[in-house]
N, C-alpha and C positions, 0 to 999 in steps of 0.2 A: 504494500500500500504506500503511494507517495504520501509525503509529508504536508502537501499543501489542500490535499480535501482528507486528512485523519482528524479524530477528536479524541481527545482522551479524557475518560471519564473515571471519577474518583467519589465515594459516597463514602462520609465521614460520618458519625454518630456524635452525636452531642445531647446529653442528658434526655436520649430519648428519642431525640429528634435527627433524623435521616436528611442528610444535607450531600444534596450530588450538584457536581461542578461541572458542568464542558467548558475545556480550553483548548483553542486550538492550537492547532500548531503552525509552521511558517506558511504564509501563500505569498512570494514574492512581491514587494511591492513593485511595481511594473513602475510606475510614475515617478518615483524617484528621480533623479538625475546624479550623475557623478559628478561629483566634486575633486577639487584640488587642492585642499587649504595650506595656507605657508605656516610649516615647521622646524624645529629644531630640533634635532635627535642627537643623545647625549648617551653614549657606550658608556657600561658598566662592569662592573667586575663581576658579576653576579646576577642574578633574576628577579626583577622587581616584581616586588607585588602590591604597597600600597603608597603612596605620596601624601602626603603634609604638608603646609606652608607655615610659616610665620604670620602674625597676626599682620605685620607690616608690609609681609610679601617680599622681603627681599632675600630669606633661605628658604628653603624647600628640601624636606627630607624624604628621603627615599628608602625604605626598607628592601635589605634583597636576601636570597637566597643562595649564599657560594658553593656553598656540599649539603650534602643533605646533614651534616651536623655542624655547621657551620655559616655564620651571616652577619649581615651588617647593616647601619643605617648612614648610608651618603648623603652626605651634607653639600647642596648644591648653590651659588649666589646668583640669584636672579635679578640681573641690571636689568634697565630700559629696554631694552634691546637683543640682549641674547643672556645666555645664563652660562656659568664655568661648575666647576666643579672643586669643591675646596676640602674635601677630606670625609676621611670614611671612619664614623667610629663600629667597631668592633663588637656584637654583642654573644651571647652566650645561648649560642643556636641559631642556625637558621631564623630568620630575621620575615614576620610575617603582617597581622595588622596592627596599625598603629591609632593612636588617639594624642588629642594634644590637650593638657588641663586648662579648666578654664584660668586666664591670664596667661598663660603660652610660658610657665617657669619648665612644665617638666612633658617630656615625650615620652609615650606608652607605647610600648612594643611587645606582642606576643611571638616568645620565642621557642622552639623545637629540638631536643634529643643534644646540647649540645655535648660536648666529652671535653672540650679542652677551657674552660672555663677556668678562673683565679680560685683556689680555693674556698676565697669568703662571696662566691660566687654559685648563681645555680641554674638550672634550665626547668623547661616545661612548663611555663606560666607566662608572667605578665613581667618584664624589665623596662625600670624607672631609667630615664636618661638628663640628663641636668641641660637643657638647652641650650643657658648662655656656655656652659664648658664646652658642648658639642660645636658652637660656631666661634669659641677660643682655640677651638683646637687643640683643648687638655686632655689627658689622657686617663683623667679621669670622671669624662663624661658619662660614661658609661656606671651606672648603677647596680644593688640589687636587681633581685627577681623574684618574685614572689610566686611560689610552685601551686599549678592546677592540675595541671594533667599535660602529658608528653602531646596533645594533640591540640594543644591552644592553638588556636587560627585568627579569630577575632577581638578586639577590645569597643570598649565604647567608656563612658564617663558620665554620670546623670550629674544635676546639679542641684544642691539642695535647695528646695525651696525657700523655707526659714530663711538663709543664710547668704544663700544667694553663689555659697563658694562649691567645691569638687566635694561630691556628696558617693555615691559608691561607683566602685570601676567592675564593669563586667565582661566576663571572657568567655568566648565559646571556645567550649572542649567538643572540637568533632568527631572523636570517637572516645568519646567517652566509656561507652557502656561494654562492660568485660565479658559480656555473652549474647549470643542471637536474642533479641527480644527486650531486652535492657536499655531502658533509653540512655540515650547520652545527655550531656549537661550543660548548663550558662554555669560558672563561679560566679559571685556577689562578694565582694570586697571593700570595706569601706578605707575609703580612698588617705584619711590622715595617717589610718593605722599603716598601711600599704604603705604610704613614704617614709616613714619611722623606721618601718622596718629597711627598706632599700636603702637610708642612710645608715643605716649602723647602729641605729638608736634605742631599738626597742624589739623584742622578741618575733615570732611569725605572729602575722597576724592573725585573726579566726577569716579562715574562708568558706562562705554557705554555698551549697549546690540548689542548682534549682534543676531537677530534673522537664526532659523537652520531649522531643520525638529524636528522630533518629538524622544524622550530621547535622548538627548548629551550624552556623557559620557567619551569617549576616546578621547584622543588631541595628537595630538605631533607636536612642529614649525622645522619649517627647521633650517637649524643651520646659513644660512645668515639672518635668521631675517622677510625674507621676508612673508612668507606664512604659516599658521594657516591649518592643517588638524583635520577633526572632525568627528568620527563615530554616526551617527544616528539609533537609532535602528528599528525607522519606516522612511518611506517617507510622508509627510504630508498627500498625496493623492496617490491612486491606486489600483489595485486587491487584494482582502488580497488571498495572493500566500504563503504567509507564515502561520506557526503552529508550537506549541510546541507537540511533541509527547510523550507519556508516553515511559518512560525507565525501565520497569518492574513490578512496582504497578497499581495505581492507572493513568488513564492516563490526561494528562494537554493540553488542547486546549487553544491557543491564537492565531484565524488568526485575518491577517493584512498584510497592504502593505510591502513588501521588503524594508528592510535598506539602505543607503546612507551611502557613503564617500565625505562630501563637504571640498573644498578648499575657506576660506577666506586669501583675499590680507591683510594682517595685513598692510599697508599704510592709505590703505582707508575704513578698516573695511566690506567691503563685500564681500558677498558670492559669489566666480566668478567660482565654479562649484561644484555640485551635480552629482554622478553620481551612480548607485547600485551597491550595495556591500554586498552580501547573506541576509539573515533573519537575525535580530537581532546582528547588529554588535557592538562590545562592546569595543574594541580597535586596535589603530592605533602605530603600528613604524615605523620609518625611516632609512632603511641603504643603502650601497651603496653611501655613499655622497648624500645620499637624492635622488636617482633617483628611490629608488624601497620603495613603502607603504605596509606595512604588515596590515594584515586587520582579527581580529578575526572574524569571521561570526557563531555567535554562535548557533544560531538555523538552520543554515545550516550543523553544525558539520563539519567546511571545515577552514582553513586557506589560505586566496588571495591574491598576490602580485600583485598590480598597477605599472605601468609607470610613475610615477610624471609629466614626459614632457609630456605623453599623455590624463592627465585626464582632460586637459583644453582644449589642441589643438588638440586630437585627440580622445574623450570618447569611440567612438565606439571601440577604439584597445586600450583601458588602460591595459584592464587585462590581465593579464600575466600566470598567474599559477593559481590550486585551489589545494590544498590539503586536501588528505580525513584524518580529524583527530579522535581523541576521541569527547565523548558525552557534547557537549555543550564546548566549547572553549572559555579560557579568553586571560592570560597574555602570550605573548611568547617573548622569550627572546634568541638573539643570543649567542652561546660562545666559544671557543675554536680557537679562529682567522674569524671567521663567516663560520667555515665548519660546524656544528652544529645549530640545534635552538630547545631550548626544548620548549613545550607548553602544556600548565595547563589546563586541558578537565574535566569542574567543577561537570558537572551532577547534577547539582544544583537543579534540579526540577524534579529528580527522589525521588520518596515519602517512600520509604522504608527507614524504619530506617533504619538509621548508615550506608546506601549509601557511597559509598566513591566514589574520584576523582580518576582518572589519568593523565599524563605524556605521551606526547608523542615528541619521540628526532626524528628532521629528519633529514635527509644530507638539506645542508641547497642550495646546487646549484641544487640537483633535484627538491628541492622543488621551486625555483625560476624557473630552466626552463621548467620544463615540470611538475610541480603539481606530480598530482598520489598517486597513496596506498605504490609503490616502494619507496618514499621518505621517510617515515617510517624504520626507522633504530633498533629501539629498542621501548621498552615501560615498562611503572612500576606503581605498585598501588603508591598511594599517601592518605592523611587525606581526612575529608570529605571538601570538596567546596573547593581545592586549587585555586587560585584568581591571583594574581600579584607577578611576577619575582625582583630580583637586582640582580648582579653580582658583585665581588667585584673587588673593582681598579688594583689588579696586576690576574685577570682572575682565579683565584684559585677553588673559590667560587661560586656557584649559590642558592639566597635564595629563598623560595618560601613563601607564605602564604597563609594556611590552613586556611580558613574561620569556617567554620564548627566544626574544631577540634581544635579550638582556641591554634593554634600553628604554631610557625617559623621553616619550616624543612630548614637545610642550607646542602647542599650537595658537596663534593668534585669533580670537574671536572673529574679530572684525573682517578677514578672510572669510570663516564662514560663512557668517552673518550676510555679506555678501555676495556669495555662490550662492546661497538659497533663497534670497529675496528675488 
């Protein structure tokens, strides 16, 4: 069956209540046009996977992956005009998502299995980095680590309401769960303890699990504090409705049950709804003041916009839009006032050498009200496995990172912006 008249269907239970989804899968947007936009591509030691700016915009960090126990976060200076590269701090493991606290003092990095670490040093969690030392170029930027599980992949950072300052840090542990059928977890960390501990100050901290569905990976907190979203890439239990399809070689089968979008009450630490969201969903944004969740659905090759107020009080009418995008979908990222969203279509698991990604920009209200191939504005090749978006603080900017082609491509808006008007 081609991929562009399939549906995959996924019926979830929820206290009772029988909730089935159709999402499609890609139907080429025909209308699109190719684009050309002007960038800059910046070789690395390593395989990125997520990017971070400065509050100010003039560094930009880069998490990579050198071995698989082994990584770093490059510290890049982004002038006017073109950006250099000014030094690579060190961390302990493979180097994966990042978060930056509020006030930009400390860089959060989720790091993996690493073995050659300082003794008062550790892997498998979450490592603190000291900013201003990381763009001094001290050596000892590099911080603690506070231990989750050897599969941490994600961070994120809520903000305490009261207070106004970094309230708890959360980490998906994507394989968490030690047997078939075991979910895996988010860690909940409160965030003062966490840096005490990374400076040397004060004992481990208490870390809470919040048990999920099955690979976490994507998170984002609403911006009052209140509520924890978390893309799943399976459902613990269900039809396997889903499949990786081959994309030109060799072909790749993975069925399994439909992915999840759950909502944890960051108050009370639980899970107060699960609900489907395509095959293999791998990450979550928030805009619209948090009323609309963006939702890569990567094995669906579809980008989905949720209702916030509906995915608790109303699941059967959350979804809102599907967009049919490129092959395997990661990071997407709003820009140009949110009339724009580009998204990085990794094709990750297509087996022909030197495979590359694409890019695909869409209007960003079609794509919210009415999905569709139409929302599709433009499209452009990209390196192999492009991965995770930043944009830079005065909107100029959009970075991306090339997993595959162990490179930073940083692109001028205003290119786009103009290719697709």
């Amino acid at each position: 069956m081609s991929s562009s008249n399939k549906f995959n269907w996924s019926c979830v239970v929820l206290s009772a209540i029988v909730l089935c989804a159709a999402i499609p899968g890609i139907s080429d947007p025909t209308s699109a046009q190719n684009i050309n936009p002007v960038q800059q591509q910046i070789p690395l030691p390593g395989s990125p996977f997520a990017a971070v700016t400065t509050a100010d915009g003039r560094y930009v960090f880069v998490s990579m992956v050198i071995t698989p126990t082994t990584g770093g976060v490059e510290v890049i200076r982004q002038r006017k005009n073109f950006a250099t590269i000014k030094g690579i701090i060190s961390t302990c493991g493979s180097a994966h998502g990042m978060a930056m606290s509020k006030g930009g003092r400390y860089l959060l990095v989720t790091v993996q299995r690493g073995t050659s670490c300082p003794s008062d040093r550790t892997s498998d969690g979450v490592q603190f980095i000291d900013v201003r030392k990381a763009i001094a170029g001290d050596s000892d930027a590099a911080m603690g680590t506070v231990r989750t599980d050897p599969s941490a992949i994600e961070v994120a950072i809520s903000v305490d309401k009261g207070t106004g300052q970094n309230g708890i840090i959360f980490v998906a542990n994507e394989f968490a769960g030690k047997k078939q059928g075991d979910p895996d977890t988010v860690s909940a960390i409160d965030f003062k303890q966490a840096l005490a501990f990374a400076s040397g100050k004060s004992p481990k901290p208490l870390v809470g699990t919040i048990p999920v569905d099955r690979a976490p990976v994507g998170l984002a907190v609403s911006a009052d504090g209140r509520n924890l979203y978390v893309t799943n890439e399976k459902a613990l239990s269900g039809p396997d409705s889903c499949e990786i399809a081959g994309n030109g070689c060799l072909p790749v089968m993975n069925p399994g049950p439909m992915g999840t979008l759950s909502v944890v009450d960051i108050h009370s630490g639980n899970v107060v709804a699960d609900i489907p969201a395509g095959c293999s969903p791998t990450r979550v944004i928030l805009t619209n003041n948090d009323k609309v969740a963006w939702v890569s659905a990567r094995d669906s090759d579809a980008l989905l916009a949720f209702d916030t107020s509906k995915i608790i009080n109303d699941p059967a009418n959350a979804l809102l839009s599907t967009t049919p995008v490129g092959i395997e979908p990661d990071g997407a990222q709003p820009f140009f006032s949110k009339r724009l969203m580009a998204v990085a279509n990794t094709n990750r698991f297509d087996m022909c050498v030197g495979a590359g990604g694409m890019v695909s920009i869409l209007n960003f209200d079609t794509a919210l009200k009415s999905g569709g191939a139409a929302a599709t504005v433009g499209t452009f090749d990209a390196g192999m496995f492009p991965r995770q978006w930043a944009e830079s603080p005065d909107h100029r900017l959009l970075y991306l990172t090339e997993f595959g082609s162990n490179t930073l491509a940083i692109f001028t808006v205003s290119s786009i912006v103009h290719q697709v008007q």
